[in-house]
VOGU-3710 file (C-alpha; in Angstrom, 3 decimals, decimal comma):
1> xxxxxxxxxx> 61,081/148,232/118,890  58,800/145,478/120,693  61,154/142,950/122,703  60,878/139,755/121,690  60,083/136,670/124,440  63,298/135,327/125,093  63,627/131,381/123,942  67,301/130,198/125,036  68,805/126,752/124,660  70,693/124,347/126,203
11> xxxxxxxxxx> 72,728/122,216/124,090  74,931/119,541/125,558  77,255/117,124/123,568  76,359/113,152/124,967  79,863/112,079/124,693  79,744/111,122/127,872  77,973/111,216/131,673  77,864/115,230/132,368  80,214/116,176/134,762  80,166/118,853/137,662
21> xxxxxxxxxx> 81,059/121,467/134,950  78,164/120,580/132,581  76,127/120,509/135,671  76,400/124,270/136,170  76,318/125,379/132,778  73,006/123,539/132,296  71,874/125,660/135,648  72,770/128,703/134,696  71,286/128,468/131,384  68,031/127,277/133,218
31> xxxxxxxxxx> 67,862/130,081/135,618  68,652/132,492/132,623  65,619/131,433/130,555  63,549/131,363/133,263  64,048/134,383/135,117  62,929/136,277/132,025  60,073/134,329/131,595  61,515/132,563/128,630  61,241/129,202/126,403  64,170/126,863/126,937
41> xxxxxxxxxx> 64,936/124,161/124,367  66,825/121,416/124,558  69,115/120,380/121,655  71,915/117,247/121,381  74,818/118,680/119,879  76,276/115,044/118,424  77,922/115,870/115,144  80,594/113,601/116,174  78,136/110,357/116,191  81,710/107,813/116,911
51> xxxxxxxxxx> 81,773/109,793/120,077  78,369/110,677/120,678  75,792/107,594/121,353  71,726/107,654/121,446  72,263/105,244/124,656  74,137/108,596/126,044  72,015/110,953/125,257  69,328/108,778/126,776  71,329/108,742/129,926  71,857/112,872/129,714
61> xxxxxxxxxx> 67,901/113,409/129,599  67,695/111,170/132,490  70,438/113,311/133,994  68,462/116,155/133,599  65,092/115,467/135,056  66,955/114,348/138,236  68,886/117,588/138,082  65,070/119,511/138,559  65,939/121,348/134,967  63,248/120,630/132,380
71> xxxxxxxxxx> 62,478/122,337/128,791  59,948/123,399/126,228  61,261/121,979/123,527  63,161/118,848/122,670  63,982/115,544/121,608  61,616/113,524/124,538  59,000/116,476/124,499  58,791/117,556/120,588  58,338/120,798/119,283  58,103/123,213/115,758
81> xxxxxxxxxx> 61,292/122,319/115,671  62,286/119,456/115,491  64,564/117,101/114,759  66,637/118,063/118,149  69,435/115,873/117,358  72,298/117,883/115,357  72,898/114,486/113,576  69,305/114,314/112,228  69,612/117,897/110,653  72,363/117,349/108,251
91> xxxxxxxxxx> 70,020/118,534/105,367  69,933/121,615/107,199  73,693/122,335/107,570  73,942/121,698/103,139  71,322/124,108/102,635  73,437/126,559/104,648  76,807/125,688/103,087  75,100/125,660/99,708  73,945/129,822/100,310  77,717/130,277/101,146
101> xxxxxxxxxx> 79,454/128,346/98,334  76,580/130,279/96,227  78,166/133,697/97,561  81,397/131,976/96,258  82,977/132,094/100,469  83,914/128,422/100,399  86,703/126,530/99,200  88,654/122,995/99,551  91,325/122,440/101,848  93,513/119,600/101,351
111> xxxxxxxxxx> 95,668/120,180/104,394  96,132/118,023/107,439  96,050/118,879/111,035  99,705/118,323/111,314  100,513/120,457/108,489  98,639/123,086/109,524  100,536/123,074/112,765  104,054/122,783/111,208  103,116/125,702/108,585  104,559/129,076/109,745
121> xxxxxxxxxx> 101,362/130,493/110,896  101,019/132,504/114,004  100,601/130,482/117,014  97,714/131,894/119,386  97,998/131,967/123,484  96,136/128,999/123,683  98,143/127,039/121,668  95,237/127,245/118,459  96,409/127,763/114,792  95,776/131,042/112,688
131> xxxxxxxxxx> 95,403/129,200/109,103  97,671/130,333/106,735  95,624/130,374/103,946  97,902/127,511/101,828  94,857/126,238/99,960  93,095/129,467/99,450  94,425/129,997/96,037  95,039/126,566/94,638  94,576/126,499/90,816  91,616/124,208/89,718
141> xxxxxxxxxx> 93,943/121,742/88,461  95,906/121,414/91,618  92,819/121,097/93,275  91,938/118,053/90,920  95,125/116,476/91,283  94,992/116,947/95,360  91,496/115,861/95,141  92,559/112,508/93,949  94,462/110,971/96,654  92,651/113,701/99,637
151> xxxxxxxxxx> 88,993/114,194/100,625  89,581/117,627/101,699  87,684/119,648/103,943  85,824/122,794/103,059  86,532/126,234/104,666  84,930/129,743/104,678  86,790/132,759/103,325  87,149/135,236/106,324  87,261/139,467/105,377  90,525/141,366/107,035
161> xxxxxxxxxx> 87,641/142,430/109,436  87,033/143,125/113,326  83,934/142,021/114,691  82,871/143,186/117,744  79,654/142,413/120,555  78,518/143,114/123,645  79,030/139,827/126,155  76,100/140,024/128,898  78,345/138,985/131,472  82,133/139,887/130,312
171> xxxxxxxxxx> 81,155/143,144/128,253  83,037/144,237/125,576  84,717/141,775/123,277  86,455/141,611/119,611  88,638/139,798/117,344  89,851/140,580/113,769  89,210/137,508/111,919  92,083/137,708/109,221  94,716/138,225/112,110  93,201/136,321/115,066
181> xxxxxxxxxx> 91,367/132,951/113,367  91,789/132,958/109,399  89,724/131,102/107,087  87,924/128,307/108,779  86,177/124,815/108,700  82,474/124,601/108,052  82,669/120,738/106,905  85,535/118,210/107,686  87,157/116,147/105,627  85,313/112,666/106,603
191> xxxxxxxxxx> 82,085/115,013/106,117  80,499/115,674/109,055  79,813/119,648/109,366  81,769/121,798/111,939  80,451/122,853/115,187  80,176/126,593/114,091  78,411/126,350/110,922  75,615/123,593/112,661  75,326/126,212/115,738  74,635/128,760/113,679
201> xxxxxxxxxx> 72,337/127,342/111,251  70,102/125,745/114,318  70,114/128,934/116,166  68,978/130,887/113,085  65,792/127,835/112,326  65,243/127,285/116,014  64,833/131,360/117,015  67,283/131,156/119,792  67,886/134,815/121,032  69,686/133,960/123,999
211> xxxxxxxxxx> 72,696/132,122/124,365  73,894/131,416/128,022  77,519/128,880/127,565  80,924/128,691/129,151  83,329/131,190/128,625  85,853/128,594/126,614  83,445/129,761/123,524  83,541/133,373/124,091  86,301/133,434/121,219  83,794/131,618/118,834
221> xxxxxxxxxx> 81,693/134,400/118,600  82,966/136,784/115,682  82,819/133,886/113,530  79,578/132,665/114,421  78,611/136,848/114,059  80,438/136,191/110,291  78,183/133,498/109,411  74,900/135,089/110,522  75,552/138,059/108,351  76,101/136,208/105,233
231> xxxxxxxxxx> 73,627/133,906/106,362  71,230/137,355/106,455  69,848/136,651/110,686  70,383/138,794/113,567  72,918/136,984/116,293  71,399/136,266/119,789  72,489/137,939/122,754  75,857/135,816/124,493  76,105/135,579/128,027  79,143/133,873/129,099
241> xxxxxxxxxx> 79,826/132,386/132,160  82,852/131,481/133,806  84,549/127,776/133,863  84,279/125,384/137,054  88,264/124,075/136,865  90,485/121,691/138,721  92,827/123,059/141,401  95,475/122,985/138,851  93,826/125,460/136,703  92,544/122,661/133,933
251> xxxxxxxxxx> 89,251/122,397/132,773  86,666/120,040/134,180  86,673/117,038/130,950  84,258/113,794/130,795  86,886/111,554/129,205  88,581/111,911/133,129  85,344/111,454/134,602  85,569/114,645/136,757  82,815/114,254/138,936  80,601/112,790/137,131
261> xxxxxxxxxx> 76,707/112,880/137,679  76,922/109,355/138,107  79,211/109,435/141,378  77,123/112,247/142,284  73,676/110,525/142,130  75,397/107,948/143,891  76,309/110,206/147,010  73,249/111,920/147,190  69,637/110,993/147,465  68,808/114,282/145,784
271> xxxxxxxxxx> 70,274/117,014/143,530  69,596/119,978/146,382  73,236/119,597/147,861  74,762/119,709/144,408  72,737/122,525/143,054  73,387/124,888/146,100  76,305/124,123/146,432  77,330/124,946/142,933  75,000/128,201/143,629  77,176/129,203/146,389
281> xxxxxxxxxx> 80,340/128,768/144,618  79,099/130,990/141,605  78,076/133,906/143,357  74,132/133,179/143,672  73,783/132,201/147,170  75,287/133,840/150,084  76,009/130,393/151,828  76,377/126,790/151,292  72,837/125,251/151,661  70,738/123,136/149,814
291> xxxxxxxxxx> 68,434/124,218/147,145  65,859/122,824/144,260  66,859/124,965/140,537  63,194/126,330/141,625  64,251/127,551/144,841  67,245/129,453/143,239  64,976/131,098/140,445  63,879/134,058/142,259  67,225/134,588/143,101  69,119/135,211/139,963
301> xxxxxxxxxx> 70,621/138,106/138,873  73,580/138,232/136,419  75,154/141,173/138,553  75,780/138,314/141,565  77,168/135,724/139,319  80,843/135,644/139,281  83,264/135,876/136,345  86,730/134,676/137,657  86,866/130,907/137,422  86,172/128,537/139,868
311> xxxxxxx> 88,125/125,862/141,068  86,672/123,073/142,773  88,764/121,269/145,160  88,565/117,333/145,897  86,259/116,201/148,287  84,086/119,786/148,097  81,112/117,816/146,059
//
């Protein structure tokens, strides 16, 4: 079978200045697209538009172009397809939940967040929720009555099912659904559609083969892999990557302005001493030096990249 050109994307949330962890992703993803000769484009993941601000996005794209990481396709440069901001492609998203309420998948759920954590569910590692299932088989005219004092949200009925892939970078990965997630959100209660469903959906319409994105979403997978089966598309490849993390083991987060690109455009005159850097800490380059995303093309390879996190200590950037 004829391999198709590779088109990958990049899809940042503008909920804030990208920090040193965003910084790297976007890199990576880059140099992934562009070492196989690929088409990178560049889409705003703003669902959340209380969070998520045109004035930040503006800033992001900005970001960007400093950074030395440009794209093919995207909200400043157009494209087939376009819109490129998630919150312009709600029709979308409906015409996608429509096919799966059609296949009769969906259903209300009246419950809220904190009685979905006090229900006796199973309680994951990380802390995350298996739903229980409580409004799964609510009798139309419970659903009525709920319906009257509760917007509810809408889920997707998940099969008693394992679904397994190949990760690019962390190799073999699965998850039963039933056991390990249960049924889940593809539209909130206030209306604006989950993260998974609008991923999906975009991926499918956009022809995005490659995915390249921290490895905090390597458990999203089998339910994205759920969705494009009943949506009838073939999944992209996922390649992982590992997270940049504070000394204390947390993630890098925008809301506590973890190195920010701000400070860092501040410091440095140029993005060379940032990019290298961050190419030296992943595995890439074999010492700390400067270096353009152009200079650092010929020189990935997956098999150098690293896939224990990093932590990055204060006062290293």
């Amino acid at each position: 079978m004829e391999q198709q050109p590779v088109r990958g994307r990049f899809a940042p949330s503008p909920s804030g200045r990208m920090h040193l962890g965003n910084i790297y992703c976007a890199l990576v993803c880059w140099l992934a697209v562009g070492s196989a000769g690929g088409q990178l484009l560049l889409r705003i993941e703003d669902l959340d538009t209380l969070r998520c601000t045109r004035e930040n996005a503006r800033v992001l794209l900005d970001d960007l172009r400093w950074l030395g990481l440009d794209w093919d396709e995207g909200p400043d440069v157009g494209g087939p397809n376009a819109p490129y901001f998630q919150s312009d492609r709600f029709d979308r998203y409906a015409a996608a939940l429509h096919t799966l309420e059609q296949a009769g998948l969906v259903y209300p759920c009246f419950c809220s967040r904190a009685e979905i954590h006090a229900a006796s569910a199973p309680h994951l590692s990380d802390g995350s929720v298996v739903y229980a299932g409580t409004c799964r088989g609510l009798t139309p005219a419970r659903r009525a009555a709920l319906a009257r004092t509760r917007r509810p949200a809408l889920r997707l009925r998940v099969p008693d099912e394992t679904f397994g892939f190949e990760d690019g970078h962390y190799g073999p990965q699965s998850e039963n659904l039933a056991q390990n997630c249960g049924d889940f959100i593809l539209r909130r209660s206030d209306g604006v559609y989950a993260y998974q469903l609008a991923v999906v959906a975009d991926d499918i319409l956009m022809g995005v083969n490659q995915v390249v994105r921290g490895r905090d979403l390597l458990g999203s997978v089998p339910r994205q892999l759920y969705l494009y089966r009943l949506l009838g598309a073939q999944p992209p490849r996922y390649w992982h990557i590992p997270m940049l993390t504070a000394p204390d083991g947390r993630r890098l987060s925008k809301r506590e302005a973890d190195l920010d690109l701000g400070e860092l455009r501040a410091r440095y005159p140029g993005p060379e001493p940032i990019l290298g850097r961050l190419a030296w800490r992943c595995g890439l380059l074999d010492r700390d030096e400067p270096a353009s995303a152009r200079d650092l093309l010929p020189l990935f390879d997956w098999k150098r990249l690293k896939t224990g996190d990093i932590a990055v200590a204060p006062g290293e950037f």
